[in-house]
C-alpha positions as CSV (number, residue, x, y, z in Angstrom):
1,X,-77.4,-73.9,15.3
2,X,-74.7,-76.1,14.9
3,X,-72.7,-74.7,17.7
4,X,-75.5,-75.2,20.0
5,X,-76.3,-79.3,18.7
6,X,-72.3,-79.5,19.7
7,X,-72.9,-78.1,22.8
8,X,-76.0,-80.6,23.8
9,X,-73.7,-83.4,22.3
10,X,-70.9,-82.4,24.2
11,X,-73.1,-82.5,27.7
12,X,-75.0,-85.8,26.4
13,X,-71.4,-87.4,26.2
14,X,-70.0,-85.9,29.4
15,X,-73.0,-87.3,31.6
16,X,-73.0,-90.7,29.4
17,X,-69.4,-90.4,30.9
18,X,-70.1,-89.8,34.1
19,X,-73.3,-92.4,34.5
20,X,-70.7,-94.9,33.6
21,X,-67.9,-93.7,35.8
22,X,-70.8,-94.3,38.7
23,X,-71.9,-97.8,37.3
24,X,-68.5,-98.8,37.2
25,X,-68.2,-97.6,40.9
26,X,-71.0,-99.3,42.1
27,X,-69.8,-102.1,40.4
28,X,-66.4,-102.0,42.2
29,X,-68.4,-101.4,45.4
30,X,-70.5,-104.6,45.1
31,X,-67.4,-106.9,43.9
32,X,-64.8,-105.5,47.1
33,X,-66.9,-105.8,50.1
34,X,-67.2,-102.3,51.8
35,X,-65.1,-101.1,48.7
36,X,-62.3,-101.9,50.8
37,X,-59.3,-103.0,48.8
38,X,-58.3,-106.6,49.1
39,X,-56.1,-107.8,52.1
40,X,-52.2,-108.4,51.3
41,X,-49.4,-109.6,53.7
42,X,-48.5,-113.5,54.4
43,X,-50.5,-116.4,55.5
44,X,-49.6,-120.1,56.0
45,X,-52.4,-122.7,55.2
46,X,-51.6,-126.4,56.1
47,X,-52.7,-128.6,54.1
48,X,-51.8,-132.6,53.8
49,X,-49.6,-135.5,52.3
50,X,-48.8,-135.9,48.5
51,X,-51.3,-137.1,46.4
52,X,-54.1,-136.3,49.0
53,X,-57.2,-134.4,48.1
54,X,-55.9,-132.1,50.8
55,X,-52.5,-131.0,49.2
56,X,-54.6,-130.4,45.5
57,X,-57.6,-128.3,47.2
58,X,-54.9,-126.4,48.6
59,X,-52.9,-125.7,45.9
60,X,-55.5,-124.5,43.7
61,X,-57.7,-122.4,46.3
62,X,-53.8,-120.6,46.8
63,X,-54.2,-119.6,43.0
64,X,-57.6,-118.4,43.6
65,X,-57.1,-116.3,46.3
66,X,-54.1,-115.0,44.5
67,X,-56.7,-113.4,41.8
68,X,-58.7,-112.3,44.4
69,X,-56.0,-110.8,46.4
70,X,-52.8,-110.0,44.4
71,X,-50.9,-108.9,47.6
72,X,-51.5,-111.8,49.8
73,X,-49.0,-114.2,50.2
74,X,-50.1,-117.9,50.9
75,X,-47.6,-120.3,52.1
76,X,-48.8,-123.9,51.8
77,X,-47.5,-126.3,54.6
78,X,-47.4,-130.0,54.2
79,X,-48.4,-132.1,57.0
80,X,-49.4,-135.4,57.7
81,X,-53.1,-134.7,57.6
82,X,-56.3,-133.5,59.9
83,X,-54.8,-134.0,63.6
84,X,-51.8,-132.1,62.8
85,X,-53.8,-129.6,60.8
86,X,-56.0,-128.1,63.9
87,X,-52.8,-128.3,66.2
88,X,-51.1,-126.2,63.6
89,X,-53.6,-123.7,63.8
90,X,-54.7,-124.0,67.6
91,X,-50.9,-123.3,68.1
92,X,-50.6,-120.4,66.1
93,X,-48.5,-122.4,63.1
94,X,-51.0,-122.2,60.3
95,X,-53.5,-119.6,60.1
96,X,-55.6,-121.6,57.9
97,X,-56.4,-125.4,57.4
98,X,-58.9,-128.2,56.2
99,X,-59.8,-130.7,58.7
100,X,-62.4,-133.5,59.4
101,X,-64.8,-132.6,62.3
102,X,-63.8,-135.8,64.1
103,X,-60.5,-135.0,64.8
104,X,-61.2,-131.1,65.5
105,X,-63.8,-132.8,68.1
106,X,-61.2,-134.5,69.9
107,X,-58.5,-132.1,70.0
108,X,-61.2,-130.0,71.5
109,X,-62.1,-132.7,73.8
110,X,-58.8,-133.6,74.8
111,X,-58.3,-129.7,75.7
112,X,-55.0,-129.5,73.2
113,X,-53.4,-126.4,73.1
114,X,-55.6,-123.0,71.8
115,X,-58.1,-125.5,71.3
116,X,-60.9,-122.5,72.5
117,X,-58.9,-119.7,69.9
118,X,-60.4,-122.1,67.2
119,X,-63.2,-121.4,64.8
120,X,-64.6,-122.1,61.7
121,X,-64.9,-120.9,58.3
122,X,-66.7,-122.7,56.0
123,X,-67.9,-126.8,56.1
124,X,-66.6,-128.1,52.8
125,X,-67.2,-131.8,51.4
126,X,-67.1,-135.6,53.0
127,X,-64.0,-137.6,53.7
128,X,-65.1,-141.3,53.3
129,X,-63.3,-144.2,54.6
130,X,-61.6,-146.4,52.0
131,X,-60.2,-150.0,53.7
132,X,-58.3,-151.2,50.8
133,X,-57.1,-154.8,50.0
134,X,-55.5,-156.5,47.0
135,X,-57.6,-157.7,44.3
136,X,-56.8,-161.3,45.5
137,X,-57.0,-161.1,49.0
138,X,-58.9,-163.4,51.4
139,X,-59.8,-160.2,53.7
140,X,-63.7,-159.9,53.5
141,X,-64.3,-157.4,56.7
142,X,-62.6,-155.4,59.2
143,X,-62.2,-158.6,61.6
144,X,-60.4,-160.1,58.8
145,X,-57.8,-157.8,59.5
146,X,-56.8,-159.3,63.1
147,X,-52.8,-160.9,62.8
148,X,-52.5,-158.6,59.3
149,X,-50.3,-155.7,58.2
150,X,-52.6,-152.8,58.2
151,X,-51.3,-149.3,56.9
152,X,-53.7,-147.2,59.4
153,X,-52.1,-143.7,57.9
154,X,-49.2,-141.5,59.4
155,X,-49.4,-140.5,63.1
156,X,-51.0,-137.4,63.5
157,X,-53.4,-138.0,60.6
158,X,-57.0,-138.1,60.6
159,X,-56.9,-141.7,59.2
160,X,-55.0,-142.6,61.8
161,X,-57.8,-141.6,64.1
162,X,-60.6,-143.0,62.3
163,X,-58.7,-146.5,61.3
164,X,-57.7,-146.9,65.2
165,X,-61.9,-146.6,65.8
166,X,-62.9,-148.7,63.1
167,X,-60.3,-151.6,64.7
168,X,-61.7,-151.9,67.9
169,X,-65.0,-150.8,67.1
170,X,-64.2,-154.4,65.5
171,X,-63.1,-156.2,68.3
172,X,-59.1,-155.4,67.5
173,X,-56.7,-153.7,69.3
174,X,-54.6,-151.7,66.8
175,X,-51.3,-151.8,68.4
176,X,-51.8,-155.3,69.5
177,X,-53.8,-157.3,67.1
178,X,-52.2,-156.4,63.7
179,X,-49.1,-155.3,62.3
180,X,-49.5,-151.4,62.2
181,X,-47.8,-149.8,59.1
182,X,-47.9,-145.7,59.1
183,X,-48.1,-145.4,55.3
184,X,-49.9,-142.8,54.0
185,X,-51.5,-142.0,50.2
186,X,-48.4,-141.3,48.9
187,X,-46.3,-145.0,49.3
188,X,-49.6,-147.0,50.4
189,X,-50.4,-148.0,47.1
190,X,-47.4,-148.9,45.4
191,X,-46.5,-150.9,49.1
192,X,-49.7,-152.7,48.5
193,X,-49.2,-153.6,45.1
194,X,-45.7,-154.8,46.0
195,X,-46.8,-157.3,48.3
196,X,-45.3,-155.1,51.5
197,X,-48.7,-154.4,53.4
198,X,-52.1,-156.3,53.2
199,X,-54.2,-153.6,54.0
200,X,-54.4,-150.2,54.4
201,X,-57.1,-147.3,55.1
202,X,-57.2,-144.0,53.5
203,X,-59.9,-141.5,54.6
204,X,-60.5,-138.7,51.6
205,X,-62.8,-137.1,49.1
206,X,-63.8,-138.6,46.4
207,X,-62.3,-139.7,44.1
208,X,-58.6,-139.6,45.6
209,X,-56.8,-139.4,42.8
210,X,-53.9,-141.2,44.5
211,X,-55.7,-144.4,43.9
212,X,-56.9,-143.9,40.3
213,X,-54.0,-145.4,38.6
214,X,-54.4,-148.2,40.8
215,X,-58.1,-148.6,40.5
216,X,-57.9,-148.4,36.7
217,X,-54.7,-151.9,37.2
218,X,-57.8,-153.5,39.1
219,X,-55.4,-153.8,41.5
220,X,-57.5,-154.0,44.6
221,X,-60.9,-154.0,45.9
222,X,-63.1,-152.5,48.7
223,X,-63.9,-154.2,52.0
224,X,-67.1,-152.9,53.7
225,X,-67.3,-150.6,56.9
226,X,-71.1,-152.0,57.9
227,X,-73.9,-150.2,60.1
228,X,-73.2,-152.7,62.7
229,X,-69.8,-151.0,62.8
230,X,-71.2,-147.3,63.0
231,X,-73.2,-148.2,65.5
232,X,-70.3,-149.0,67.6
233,X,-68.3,-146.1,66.6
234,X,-70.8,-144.2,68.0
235,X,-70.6,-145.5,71.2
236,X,-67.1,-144.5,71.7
237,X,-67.6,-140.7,73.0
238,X,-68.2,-138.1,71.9
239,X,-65.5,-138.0,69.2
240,X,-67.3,-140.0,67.2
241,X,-70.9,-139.2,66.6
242,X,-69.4,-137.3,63.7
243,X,-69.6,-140.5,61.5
244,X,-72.4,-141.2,59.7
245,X,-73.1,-144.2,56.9
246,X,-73.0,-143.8,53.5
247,X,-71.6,-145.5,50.5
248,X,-68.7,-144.7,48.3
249,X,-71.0,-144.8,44.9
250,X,-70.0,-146.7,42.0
251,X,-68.8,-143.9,39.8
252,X,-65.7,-142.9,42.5
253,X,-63.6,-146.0,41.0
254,X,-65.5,-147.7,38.4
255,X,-62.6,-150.0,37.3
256,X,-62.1,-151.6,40.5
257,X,-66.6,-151.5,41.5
258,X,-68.1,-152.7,38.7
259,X,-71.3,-151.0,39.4
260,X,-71.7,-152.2,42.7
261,X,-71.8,-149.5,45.8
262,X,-69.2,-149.7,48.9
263,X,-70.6,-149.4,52.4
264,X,-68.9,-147.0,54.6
265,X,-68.7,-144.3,57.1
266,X,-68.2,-140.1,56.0
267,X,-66.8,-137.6,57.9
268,X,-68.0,-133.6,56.8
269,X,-64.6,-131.2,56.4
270,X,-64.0,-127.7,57.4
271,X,-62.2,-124.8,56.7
272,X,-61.0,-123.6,60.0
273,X,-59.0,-120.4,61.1
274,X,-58.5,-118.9,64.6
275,X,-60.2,-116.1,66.7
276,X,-57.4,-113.5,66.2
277,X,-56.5,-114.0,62.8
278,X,-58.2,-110.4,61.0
279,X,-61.8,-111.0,60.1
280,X,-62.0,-108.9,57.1
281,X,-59.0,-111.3,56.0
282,X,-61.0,-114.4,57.1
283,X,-64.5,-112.8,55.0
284,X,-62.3,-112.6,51.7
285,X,-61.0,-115.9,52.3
286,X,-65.2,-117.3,52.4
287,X,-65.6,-115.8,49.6
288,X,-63.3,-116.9,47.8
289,X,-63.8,-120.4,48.8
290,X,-67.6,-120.3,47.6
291,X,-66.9,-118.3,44.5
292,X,-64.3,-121.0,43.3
293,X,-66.3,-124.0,43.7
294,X,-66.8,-124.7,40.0
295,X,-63.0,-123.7,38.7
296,X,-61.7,-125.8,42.0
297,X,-64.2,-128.4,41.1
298,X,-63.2,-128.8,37.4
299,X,-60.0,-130.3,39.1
300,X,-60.6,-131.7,42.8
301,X,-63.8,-133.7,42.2
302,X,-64.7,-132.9,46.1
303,X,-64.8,-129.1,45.7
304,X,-67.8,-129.5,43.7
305,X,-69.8,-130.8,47.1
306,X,-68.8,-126.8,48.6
307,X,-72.6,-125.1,48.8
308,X,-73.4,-121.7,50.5
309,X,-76.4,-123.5,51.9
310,X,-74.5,-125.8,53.9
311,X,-70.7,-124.1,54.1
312,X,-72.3,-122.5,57.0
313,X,-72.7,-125.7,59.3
314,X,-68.9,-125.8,60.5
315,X,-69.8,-127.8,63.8
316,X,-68.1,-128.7,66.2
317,X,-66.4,-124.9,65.9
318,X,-68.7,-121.8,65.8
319,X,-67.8,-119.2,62.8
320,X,-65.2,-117.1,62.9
321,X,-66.6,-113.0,62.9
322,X,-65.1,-112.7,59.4
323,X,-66.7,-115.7,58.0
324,X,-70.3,-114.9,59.6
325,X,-69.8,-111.4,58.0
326,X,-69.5,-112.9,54.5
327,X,-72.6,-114.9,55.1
328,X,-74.7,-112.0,56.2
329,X,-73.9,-110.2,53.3
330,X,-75.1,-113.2,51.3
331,X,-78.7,-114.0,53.2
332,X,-81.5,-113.6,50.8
């Protein structure tokens, strides 16, 4: 008798074994889409300047997909920010990047280079547009700003493209009517504080922790980017209906607000690849990118904004077949 209770143990135990062994397979199956293992080789992603919300989103989605997919090999570029990001894709540079849909729209517009080989991946979080002035300074708007020395960002960067708007959406010719300075988050600051600019624009999420230490000195203030301002933007092409009003609220920089709200414009970000980079490579990359929104988030304030319900929205590019694939297999 006791032979035969070891003998029903034994096969109890054997197809406890195997029910698990399954479990654990399906398991497997559900995490590795198509039970496919993950994608290795190298990729470049382009990200932005020091200090930029750019350069940390990048850094830290690079450490993601590294859990995700040991053998892949990121390479993070820096650049000088969103025009230079889609040309480094379009172009075949980059195989990845983050960039404002402004400045996508007019490289398509202006017919750069692989502009049609572009698509996108996933829409992200807001840039808004910070105009930045000392604490003490007599600017009060963006007309204020005619005969001034105005940091309008690095060529090739999407502030570049937006502060060059905002001017003459303002009535001011930007290589004419100020003094333009092509600092960037990374000197504009401390060149502010040391007297060396009057101005300067930054377009980021929020906040960027490149002005934090200064906010917390209460070493500047906000001037406002108005509706009536908008308005105009709007009117100049195409371009530019990818602005929209908003307000930077009064938790992005307490120290420097006090409460009060900062009218401006926002600009959505995307994740963009190309048409011929692999789409199964492309669908871990989306998944990725939605699955870390918390850990990213902890760190990059912005990354917290990423939601499935709206990643999908990457106009003015249509989604890449690896990225629509990732989104099908996430549909309700």
């Amino acid at each position: 008798m006791s032979k035969l209770f070891s003998r029903v143990g034994g096969r109890r135990a054997l197809q406890g074994a195997a029910v698990a062994v399954v479990a654990l397979g399906l398991l497997l199956w559900w995490l590795l889409p198509l039970g496919e293992k993950p994608p290795s080789g190298t990729i470049v992603f382009s990200t932005g300047t020091s200090r930029g919300v750019y350069q940390e989103y990048g850094e830290r989605l690079r450490t993601e997909m590294g859990k995700d997919m040991p053998g892949l090999t990121v390479k993070l570029l820096h650049s000088a920010g969103s025009q230079e990001n889609v040309e480094r894709v379009a172009t075949g540079q980059a195989d990845f990047t983050i960039a404002a849909a402004d400045a996508v729209a007019t490289y398509e517009l202006r017919h750069g280079a692989g502009a049609g080989r572009l698509r996108g991946v996933a829409r992200l979080y807001d840039d808004y547009v910070h105009l930045i002035v000392p604490s003490d300074s007599d600017i009060r708007s963006v007309a204020d700003l005619r005969h001034k020395r105005v940091a309008t960002g690095l060529p090739d960067s999407g502030v570049r493209l937006i502060a060059d708007r905002v001017l003459r959406a303002a009535g001011i010719d930007p290589r004419e009517d100020i003094t333009p300075e092509g600092d960037g988050i990374d000197i504009g600051p401390a060149r502010l504080r040391e007297g060396k600019i009057d101005a300067f624009f930054w377009s980021g999420g929020l906040p960027t922790k490149g002005l934090v230490a200064l906010a917390r000195q209460g070493a500047f203030r906000f001037v406002p980017i108005g509706d009536d301002l908008v308005t105009r933007l709007h009117g100049q092409g195409e371009g530019a209906r990818y602005y929209r009003a908003t307000k930077i609220p009064e938790s992005a920089y307490p120290d420097v607000q006090r409460g009060a709200q900062v009218p401006t414009i926002a600009v959505s970000n995307v994740l963009i690849t190309r048409t011929d980079v692999d789409p199964r490579l492309t669908e871990w990359v989306t998944r990725t990118v939605l699955d870390s929104r918390d850990g990213i988030g902890r760190h990059v304030h912005s990354a917290q904004l990423v939601d499935l319900r709206t990643a999908i929205y990457t106009d003015p590019l249509p989604l890449q077949e690896g990225a629509r694939r990732y989104y099908r297999s996430v549909k309700p």
